[in-house]
C-alpha positions in Angstrom: 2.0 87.0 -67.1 2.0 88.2 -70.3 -1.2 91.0 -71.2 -1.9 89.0 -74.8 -2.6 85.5 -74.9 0.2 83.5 -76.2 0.4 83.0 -80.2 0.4 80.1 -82.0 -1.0 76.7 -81.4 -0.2 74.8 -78.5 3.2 73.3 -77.7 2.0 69.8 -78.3 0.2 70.3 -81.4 -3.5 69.8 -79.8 -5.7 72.0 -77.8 -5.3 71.5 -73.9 -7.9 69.8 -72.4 -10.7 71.7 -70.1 -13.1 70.1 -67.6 -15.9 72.6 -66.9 -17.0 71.4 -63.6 -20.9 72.0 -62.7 -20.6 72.3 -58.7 -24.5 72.2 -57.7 -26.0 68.9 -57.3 -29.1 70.2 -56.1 -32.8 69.3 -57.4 -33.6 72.3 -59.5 -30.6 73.9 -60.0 -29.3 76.3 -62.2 -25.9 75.1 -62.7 -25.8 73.1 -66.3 -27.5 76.2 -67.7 -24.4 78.3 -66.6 -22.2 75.3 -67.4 -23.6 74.9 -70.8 -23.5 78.7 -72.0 -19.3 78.7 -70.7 -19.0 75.5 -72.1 -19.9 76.7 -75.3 -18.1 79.9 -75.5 -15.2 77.6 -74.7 -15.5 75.5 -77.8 -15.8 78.7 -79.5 -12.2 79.9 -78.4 -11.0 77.1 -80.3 -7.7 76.0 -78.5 -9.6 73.6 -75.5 -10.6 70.3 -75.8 -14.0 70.7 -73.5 -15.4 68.7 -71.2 -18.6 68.9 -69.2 -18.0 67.4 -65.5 -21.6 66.9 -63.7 -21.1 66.5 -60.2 -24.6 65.0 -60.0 -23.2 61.9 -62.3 -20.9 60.3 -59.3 -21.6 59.5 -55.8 -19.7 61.8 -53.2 -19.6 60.6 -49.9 -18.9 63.2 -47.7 -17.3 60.9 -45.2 -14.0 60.7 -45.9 -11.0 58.9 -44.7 -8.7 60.3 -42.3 -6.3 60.0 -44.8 -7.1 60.9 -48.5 -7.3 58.5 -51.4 -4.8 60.2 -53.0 -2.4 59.6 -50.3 -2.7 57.0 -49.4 -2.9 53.8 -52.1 -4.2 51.5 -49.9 -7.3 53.4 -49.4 -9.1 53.0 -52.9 -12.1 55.7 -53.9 -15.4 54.5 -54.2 -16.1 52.2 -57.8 -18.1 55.0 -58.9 -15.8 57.8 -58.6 -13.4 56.3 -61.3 -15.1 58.4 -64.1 -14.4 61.7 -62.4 -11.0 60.9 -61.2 -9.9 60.1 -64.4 -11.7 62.9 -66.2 -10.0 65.2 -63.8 -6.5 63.7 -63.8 -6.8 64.0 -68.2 -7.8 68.1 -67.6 -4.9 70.7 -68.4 -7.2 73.4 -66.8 -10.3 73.4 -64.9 -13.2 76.1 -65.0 -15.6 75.5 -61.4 -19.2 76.3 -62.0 -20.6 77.7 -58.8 -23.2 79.0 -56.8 -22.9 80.6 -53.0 -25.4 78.6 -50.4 -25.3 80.6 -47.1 -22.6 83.1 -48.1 -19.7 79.4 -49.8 -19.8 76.5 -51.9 -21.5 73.7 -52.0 -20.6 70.1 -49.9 -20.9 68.2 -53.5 -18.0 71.0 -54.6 -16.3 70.2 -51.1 -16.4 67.0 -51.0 -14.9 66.5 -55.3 -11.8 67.8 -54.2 -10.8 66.3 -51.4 -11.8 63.0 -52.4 -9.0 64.3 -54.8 -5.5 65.3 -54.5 -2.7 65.1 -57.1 -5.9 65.8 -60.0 -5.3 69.3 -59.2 -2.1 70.2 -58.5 0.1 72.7 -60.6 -3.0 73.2 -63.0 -4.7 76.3 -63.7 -8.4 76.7 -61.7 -10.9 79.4 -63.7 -14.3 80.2 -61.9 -18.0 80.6 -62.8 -20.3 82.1 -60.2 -23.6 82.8 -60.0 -26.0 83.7 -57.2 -28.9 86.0 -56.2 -26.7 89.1 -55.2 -22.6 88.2 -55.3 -22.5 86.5 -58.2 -20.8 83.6 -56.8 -17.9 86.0 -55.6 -18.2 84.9 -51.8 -18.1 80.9 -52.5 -15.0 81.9 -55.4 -13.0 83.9 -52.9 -13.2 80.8 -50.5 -12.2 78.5 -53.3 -8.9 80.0 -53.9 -7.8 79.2 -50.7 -8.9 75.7 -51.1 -7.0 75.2 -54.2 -4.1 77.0 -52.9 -3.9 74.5 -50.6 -3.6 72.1 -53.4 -0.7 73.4 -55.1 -3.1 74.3 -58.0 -3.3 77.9 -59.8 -6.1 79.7 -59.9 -6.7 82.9 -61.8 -7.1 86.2 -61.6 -10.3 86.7 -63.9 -13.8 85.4 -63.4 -17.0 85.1 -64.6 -20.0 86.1 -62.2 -23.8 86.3 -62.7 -25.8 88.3 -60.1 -29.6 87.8 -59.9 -28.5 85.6 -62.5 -32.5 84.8 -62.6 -32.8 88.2 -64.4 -29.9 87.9 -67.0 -30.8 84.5 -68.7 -33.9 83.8 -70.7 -36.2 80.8 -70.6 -34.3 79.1 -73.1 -31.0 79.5 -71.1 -29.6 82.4 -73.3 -28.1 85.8 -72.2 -29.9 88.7 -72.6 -27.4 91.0 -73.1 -24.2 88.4 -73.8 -21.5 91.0 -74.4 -20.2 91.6 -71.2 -19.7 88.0 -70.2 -18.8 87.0 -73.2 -15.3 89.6 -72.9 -15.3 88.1 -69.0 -15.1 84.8 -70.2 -12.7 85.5 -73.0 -10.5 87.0 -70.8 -10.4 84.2 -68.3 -9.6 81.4 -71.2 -6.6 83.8 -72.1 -5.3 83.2 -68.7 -6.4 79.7 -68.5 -4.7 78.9 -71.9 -1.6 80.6 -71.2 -1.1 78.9 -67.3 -2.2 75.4 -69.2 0.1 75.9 -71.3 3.2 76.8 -68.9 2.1 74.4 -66.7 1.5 71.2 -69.0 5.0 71.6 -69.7 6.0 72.1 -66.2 4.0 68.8 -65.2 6.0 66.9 -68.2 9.3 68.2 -67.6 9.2 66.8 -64.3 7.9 63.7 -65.5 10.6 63.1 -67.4 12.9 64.1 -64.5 11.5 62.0 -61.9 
């Protein structure tokens, strides 16, 4: 991959679309702060379309079929799901806000993508963690393998907020923003470049099939 982002506007004339996907569903969480302060640095990169994805807005069942939705036709998602499928299914690029409970991720994350399938695959995957002492690292690093299993890209850079409690204020801002603001830059280069590459990847074979 190229060290520079790419130049120019997008292939297709508009910005590539980016869900930013708040992970956490639980009471009192601290997830839509983090969600809100990338979300926003993400507008102000100017080349994504952004969208805020709260897990807490759709039922998840964590009983799943044998065989996935997305496998299987027959085997329709629940009603209220439809919102979040399709929101996922419109994204170029994804950015996965995340906490670690007990050393991973949370079931809500868990059970999103598997209720999912085809949503993800050959699509870049960013990462937002925060946590008392990692910074999210331990429920990213099992994440990757998740999505690997999906045929989806994630990449290299991250964002990561440890004691996380100490680094925002009251009103949700960073008190001292400029080193995640460079991590987060950083990571939209890649996103944008692999969106990019890869929304032109997914079309080509489109066409071909």
């Amino acid at each position: 991959m190229p060290t520079e982002p790419m130049n120019g506007q997008p292939r297709n004339g508009e910005p590539l679309n980016l869900a930013v996907v708040i992970g956490s569903v639980r009471e009192g969480r601290f997830g839509p702060v983090v969600a809100k302060w990338f979300a926003e640095r993400a507008e102000e990169y100017g080349r994504f379309a952004v969208n805020l994805v709260d897990l807490a807005d759709t039922p998840l069942p964590l009983a799943l079929p044998a065989v996935p939705p997305a496998l299987e036709p027959r085997m329709a998602r629940p009603a209220g799901m439809a919102g979040l499928t399709r929101r996922l299914e419109e994204a170029d690029a994804v950015v996965v806000v995340t906490p670690d409970y007990n050393r991973s991720f949370p079931a809500s994350l868990k059970a999103a993508i598997d209720w999912h399938y085809t949503e993800w695959e050959a699509k870049p995957i960013g990462f937002v963690g925060y946590s008392g002492a990692s910074g999210g690292l331990l429920a990213i690093e099992q994440l990757r393998q998740v999505f690997a299993e999906l045929q989806a890209h994630t990449v290299r850079n991250a964002v990561t907020f440890p004691r996380y409690y100490e680094l925002f204020g009251p009103e949700g801002r960073l008190r001292d923003p400029e080193g995640p603001n460079g991590a987060a830059k950083a990571m939209l280069d890649e996103l944008l470049w692999w969106g990019e590459l890869l929304h032109e990847a997914r079309r080509a074979r489109a066409e071909a099939a």
